[in-house]
C-alpha positions as CSV (number, residue, x, y, z in Angstrom):
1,X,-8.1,1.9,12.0
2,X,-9.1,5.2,11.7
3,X,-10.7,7.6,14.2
4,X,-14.1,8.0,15.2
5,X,-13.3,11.7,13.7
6,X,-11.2,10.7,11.0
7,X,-12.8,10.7,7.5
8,X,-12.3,7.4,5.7
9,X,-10.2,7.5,2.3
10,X,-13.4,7.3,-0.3
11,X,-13.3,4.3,-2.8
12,X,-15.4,3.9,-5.9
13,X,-18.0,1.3,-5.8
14,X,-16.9,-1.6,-8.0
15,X,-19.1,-1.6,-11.1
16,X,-20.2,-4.4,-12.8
17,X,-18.1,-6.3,-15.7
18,X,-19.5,-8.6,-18.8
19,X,-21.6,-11.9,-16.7
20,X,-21.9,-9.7,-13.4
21,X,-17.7,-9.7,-12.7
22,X,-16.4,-6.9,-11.2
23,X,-13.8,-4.7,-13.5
24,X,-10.3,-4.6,-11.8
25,X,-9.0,-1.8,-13.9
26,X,-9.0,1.9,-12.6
27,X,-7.0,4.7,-11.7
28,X,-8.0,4.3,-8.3
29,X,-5.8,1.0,-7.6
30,X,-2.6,2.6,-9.4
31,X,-1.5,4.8,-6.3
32,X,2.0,3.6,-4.6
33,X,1.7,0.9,-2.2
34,X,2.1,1.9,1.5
35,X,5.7,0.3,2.6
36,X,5.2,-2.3,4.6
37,X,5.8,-2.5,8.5
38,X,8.8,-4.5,10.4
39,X,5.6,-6.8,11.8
40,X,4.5,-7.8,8.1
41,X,7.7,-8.7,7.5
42,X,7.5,-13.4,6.5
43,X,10.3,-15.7,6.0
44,X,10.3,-16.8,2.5
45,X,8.1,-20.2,2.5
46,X,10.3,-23.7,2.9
47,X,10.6,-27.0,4.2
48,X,9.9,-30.5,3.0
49,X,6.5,-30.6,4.9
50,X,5.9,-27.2,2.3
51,X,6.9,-28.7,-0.6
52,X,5.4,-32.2,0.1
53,X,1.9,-30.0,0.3
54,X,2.3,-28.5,-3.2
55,X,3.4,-31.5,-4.5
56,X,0.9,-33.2,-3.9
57,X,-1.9,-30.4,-4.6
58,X,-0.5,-30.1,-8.0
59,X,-0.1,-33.5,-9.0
60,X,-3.7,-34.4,-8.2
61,X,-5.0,-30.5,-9.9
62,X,-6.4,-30.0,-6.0
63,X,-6.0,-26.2,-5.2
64,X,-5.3,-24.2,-1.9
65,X,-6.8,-20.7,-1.1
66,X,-3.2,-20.6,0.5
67,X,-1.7,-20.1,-2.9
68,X,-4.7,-18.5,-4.4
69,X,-4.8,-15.4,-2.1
70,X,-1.4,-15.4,-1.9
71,X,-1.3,-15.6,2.1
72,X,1.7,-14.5,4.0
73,X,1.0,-17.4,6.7
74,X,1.7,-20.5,3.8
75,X,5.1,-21.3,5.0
76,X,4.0,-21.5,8.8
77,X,0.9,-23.7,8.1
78,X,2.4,-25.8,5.4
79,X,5.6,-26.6,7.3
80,X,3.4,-27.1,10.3
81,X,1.3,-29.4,8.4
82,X,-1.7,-27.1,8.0
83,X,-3.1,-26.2,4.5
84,X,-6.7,-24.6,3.4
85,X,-8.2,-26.5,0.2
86,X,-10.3,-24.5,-2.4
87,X,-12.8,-26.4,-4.2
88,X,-14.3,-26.4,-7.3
89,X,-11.6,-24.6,-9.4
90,X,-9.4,-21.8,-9.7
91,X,-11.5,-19.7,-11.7
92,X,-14.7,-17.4,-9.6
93,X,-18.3,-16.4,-10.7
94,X,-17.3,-12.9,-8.4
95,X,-14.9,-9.9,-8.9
96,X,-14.7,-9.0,-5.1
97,X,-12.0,-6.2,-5.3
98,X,-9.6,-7.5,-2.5
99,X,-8.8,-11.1,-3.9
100,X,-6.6,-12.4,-6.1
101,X,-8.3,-15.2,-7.7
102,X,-9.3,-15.1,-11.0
103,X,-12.8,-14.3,-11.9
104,X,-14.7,-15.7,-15.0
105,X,-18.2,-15.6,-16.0
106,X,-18.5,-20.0,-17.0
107,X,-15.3,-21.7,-14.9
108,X,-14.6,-24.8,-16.1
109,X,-17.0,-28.2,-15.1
110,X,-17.0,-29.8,-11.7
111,X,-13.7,-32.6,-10.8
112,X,-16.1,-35.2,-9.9
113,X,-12.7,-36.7,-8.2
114,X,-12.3,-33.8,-6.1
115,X,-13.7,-34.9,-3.7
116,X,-11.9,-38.1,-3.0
117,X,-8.7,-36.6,-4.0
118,X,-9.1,-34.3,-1.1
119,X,-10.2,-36.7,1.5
120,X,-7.2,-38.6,0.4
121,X,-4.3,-36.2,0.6
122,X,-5.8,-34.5,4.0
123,X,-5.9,-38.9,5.9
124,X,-1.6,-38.6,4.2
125,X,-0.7,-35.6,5.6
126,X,-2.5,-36.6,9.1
127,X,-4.7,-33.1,10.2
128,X,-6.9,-33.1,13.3
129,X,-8.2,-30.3,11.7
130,X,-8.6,-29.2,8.2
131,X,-10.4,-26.0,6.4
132,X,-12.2,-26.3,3.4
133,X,-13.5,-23.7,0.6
134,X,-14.5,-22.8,-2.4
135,X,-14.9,-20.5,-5.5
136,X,-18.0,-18.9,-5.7
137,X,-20.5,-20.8,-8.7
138,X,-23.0,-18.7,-9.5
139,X,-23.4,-20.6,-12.4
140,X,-24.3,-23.4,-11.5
141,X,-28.0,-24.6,-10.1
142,X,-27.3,-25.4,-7.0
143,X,-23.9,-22.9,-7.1
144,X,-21.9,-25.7,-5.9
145,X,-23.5,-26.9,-2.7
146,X,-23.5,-30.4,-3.6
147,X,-20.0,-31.1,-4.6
148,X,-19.3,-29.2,-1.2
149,X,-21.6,-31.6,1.4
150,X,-20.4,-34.4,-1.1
151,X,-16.7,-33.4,0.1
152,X,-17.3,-32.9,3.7
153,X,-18.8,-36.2,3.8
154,X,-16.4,-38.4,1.8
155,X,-13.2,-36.1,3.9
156,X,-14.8,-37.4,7.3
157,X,-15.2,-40.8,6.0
158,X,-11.5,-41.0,5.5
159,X,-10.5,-39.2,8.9
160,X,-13.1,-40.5,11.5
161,X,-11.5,-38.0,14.3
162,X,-11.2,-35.1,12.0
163,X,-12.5,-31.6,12.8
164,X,-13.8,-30.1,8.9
165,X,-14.4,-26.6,9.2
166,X,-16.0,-25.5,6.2
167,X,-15.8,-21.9,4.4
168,X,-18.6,-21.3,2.2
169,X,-19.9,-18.4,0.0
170,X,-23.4,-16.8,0.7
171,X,-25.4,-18.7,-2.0
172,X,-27.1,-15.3,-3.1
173,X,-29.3,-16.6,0.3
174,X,-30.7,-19.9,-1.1
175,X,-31.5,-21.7,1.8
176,X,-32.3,-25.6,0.2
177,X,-28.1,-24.8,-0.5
178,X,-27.1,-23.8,2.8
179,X,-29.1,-26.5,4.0
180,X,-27.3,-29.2,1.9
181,X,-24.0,-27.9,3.4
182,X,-25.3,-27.7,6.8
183,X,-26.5,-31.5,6.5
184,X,-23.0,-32.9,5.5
185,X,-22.3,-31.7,9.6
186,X,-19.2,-29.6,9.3
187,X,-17.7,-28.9,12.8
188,X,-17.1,-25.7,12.0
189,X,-19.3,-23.3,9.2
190,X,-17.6,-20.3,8.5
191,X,-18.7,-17.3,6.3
192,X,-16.8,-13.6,5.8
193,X,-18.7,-11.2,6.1
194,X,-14.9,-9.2,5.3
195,X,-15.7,-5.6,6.4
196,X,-18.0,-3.1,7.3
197,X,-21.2,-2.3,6.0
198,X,-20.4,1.3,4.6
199,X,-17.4,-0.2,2.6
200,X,-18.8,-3.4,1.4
201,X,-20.2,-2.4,-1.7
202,X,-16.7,-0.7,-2.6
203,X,-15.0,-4.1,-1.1
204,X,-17.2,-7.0,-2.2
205,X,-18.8,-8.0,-5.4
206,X,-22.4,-6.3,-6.2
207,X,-23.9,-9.8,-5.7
208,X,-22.7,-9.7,-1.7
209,X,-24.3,-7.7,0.9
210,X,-23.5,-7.2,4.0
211,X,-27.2,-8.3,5.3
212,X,-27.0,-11.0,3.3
213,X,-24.2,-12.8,4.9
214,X,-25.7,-11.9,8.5
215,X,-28.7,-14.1,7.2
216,X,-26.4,-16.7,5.9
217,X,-24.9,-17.3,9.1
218,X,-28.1,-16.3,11.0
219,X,-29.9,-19.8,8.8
220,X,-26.3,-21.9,9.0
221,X,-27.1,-21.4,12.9
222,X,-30.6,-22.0,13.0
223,X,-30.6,-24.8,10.7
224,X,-27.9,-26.5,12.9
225,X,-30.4,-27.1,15.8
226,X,-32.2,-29.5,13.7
227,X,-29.8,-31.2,11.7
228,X,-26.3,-30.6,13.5
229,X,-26.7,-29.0,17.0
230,X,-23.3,-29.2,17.5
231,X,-22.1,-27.0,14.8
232,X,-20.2,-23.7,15.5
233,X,-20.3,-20.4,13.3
234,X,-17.5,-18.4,12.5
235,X,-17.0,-14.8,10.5
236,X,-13.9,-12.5,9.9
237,X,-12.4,-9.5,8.8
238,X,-9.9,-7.6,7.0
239,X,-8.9,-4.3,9.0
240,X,-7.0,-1.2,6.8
241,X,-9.5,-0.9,4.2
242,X,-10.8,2.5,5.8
243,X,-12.7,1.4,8.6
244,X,-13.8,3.5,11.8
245,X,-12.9,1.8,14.8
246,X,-17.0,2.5,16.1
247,X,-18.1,0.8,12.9
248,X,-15.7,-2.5,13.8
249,X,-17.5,-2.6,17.1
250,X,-21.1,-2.5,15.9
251,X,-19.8,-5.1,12.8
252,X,-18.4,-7.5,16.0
253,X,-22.0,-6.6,17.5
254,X,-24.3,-7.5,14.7
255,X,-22.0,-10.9,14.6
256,X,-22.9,-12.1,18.1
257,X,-26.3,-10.5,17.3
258,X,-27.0,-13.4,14.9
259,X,-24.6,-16.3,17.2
260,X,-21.7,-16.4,15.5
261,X,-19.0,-18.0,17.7
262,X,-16.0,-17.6,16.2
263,X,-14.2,-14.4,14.9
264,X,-10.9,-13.6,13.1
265,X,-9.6,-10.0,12.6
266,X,-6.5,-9.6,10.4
267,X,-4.8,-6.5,8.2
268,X,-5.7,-6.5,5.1
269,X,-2.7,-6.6,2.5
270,X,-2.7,-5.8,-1.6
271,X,-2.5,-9.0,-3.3
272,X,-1.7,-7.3,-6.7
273,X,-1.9,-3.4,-8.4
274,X,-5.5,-4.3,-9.4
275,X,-7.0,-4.6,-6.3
276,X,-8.1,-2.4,-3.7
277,X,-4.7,-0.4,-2.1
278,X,-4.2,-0.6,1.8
279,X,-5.7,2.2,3.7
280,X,-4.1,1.7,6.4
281,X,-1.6,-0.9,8.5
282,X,-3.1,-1.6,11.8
283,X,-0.8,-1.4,14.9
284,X,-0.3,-5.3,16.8
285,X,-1.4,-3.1,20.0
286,X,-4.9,-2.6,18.0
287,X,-5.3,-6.3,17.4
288,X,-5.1,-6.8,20.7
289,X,-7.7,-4.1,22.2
290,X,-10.2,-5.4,19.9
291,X,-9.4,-9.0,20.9
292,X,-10.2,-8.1,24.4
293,X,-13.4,-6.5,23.1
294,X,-15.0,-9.5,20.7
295,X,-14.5,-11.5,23.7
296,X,-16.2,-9.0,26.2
297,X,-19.0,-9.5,23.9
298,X,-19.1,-13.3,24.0
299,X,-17.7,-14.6,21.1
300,X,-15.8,-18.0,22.0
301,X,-12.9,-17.5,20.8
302,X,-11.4,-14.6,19.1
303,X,-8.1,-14.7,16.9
304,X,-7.1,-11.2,16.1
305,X,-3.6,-9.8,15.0
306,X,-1.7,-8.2,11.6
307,X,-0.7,-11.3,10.3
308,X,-3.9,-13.7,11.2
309,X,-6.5,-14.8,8.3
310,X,-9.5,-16.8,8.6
311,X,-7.9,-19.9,8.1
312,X,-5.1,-19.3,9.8
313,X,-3.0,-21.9,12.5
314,X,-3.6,-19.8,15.9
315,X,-7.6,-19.6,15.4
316,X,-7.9,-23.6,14.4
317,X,-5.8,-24.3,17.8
318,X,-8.2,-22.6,20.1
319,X,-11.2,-23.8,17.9
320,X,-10.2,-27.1,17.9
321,X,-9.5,-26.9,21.7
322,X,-13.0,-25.7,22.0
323,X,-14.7,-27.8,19.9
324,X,-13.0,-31.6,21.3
325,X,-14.1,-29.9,24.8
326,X,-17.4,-29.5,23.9
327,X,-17.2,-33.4,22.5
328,X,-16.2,-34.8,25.7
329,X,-18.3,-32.8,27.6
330,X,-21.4,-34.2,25.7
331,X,-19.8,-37.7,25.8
332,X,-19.8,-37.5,29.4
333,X,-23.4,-36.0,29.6
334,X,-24.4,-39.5,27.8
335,X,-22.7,-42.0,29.4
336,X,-24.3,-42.7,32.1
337,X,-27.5,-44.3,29.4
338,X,-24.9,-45.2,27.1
339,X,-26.3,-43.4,24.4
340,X,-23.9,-41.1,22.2
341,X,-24.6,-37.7,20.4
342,X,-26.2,-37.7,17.1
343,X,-22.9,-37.9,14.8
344,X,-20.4,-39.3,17.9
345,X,-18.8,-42.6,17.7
346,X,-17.6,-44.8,20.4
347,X,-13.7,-44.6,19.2
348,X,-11.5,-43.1,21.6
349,X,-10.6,-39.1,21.5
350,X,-7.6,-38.1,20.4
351,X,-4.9,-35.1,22.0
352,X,-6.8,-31.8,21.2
353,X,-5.4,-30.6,18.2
């Protein structure tokens, strides 16, 4: 990151395209890639586990955000029998100037089978613990909420002991659609707010706002004490955009300001010439300090290095540790009545994932 003292490389606000899309084209984005450093450096993905995974995504028209955003990490996960789905299409209602997926202003309809399809490949490749997310669809009524809870529901059907942590855009802050989500009982609900404040309209579609997100996960919270009291929040961000180390700190402040539990920081990389270029590469040593400081300040548990994303292996570990802890310890709570949590069943636990 850079200095306290050290002016930030400027970056054009993204403007809007035709339907409210962000343009990708500018002179801005054209400037040589930094090279990158020895501890970027990925084998190339392989494996049968690997292959099995896209396989099978492709055959049934599924797609991963592993492939979408290009992620360094999909060898690792895949081979380790972790993958990332992304529902309802290929094709988003935003232009956000760091990802790679494509943007349109009408993707195509809803895969009513999606859902199924999903729970059914995630029970075949056996996951404790599983993330799911999606395009944003602004153009939709309910900008896909349903179809979300619908897939959370049938995915847990299929995989009783199955931890579903669920990714979700902001919903341009409709609550009846965080709501529906919330309902469905993710373990996990999870929503980037990417970067800092100053750079998010230079980062983020004009649609986001930094603000905005703190009040998604804010309600996602909130709304869990009535409906799913067990549910966890979770935020990240990308680092080497042009941050201040101070702003970081206040951004992991204003986090635990609103309860979110669970944070990821990981380097930002260029997924292609059109997007925003890399600012900076962010030292492993960096990670770790700030690691040390999202914990300080109460966050449950932290992931935080160059190569870590917000679905990423590492975080869903110590999540899933976490979160079958907290299971048992409720179990226990209510056994003396014999009366389980709301949304508990009396099957056996499984080995933390």
């Amino acid at each position: 990151m850079l200095g306290d003292s050290e002016p930030a490389i400027p970056v054009t606000p993204a403007s809007p395209a035709a339907g409210g899309a962000v343009t990708r084209s500018s002179p801005r984005l054209e400037r040589a890639r930094l090279p990158k450093p020895e501890w970027l450096k990925v084998k190339v993905p392989q494996g049968e586990r690997y292959a099995w995974i896209r396989d099978r995504a492709r055959s049934l028209n599924l797609h991963t955000v592993c492939e979408e955003a290009r992620c360094p990490n999909i060898g690792e996960c895949w081979q380790g029998g972790t993958a990332t789905f992304m529902l309802m299409g290929d094709e988003c209602t935003r232009g956000c100037r760091f990802c790679s997926v494509k943007t349109a202003k009408q993707p195509g309809g809803l895969d009513e089978a999606e859902p199924v399809h999903i729970a059914e490949t995630i029970r075949a490749m056996g996951l404790d613990y599983v993330v799911l997310t999606s395009v944003n669809r602004d153009d939709l009524p309910d900008q896909g909420s349903a179809h979300i809870a619908e897939t959370i529901r049938r995915t847990q059907l299929a995989n009783p002991h199955l931890l579903i942590e669920v990714l979700i855009p902001d919903f341009r802050g409709d609550a009846a659609c965080l709501e529906r989500v919330v309902a469905a009982r993710p373990a996990v609900l999870a929503h980037n707010v990417e970067t800092v404040p100053r750079l998010t309209p230079s980062v983020r579609d004009p649609r986001a706002g930094f603000e905005q997100s703190l009040r998604v996960l804010e309600w996602a919270k909130q709304g869990a004490q009535r409906m799913a009291p067990a549910l966890r929040t979770k935020s990240s961000l990308m680092l080497g955009l042009g941050e201040r180390e101070d702003e970081v700190l206040e951004t992991m402040r204003a986090l635990r300001g609103v309860d979110v539990d669970f944070l990821t920081l990981g380097q930002y990389l260029q997924p292609d010439r059109w997007n925003l270029p890399v600012v900076e590469f962010i030292r492993p040593e960096q990670f770790k300090a700030l690691e040390r400081e999202a914990l300080r300040l109460g966050f449950r548990t932290v992931a935080s290095g160059p190569l870590v994303r917000s679905s990423y292996r590492a975080a869903e570990y110590y999540i899933a540790q976490d979160l079958r802890a907290a299971e048992r310890s409720s179990r226990e709570v209510h056994s003396t009545t014999g009366n389980l949590p709301p949304g508990a069943n009396n099957s056996t636990d499984p080995s933390p994932a």
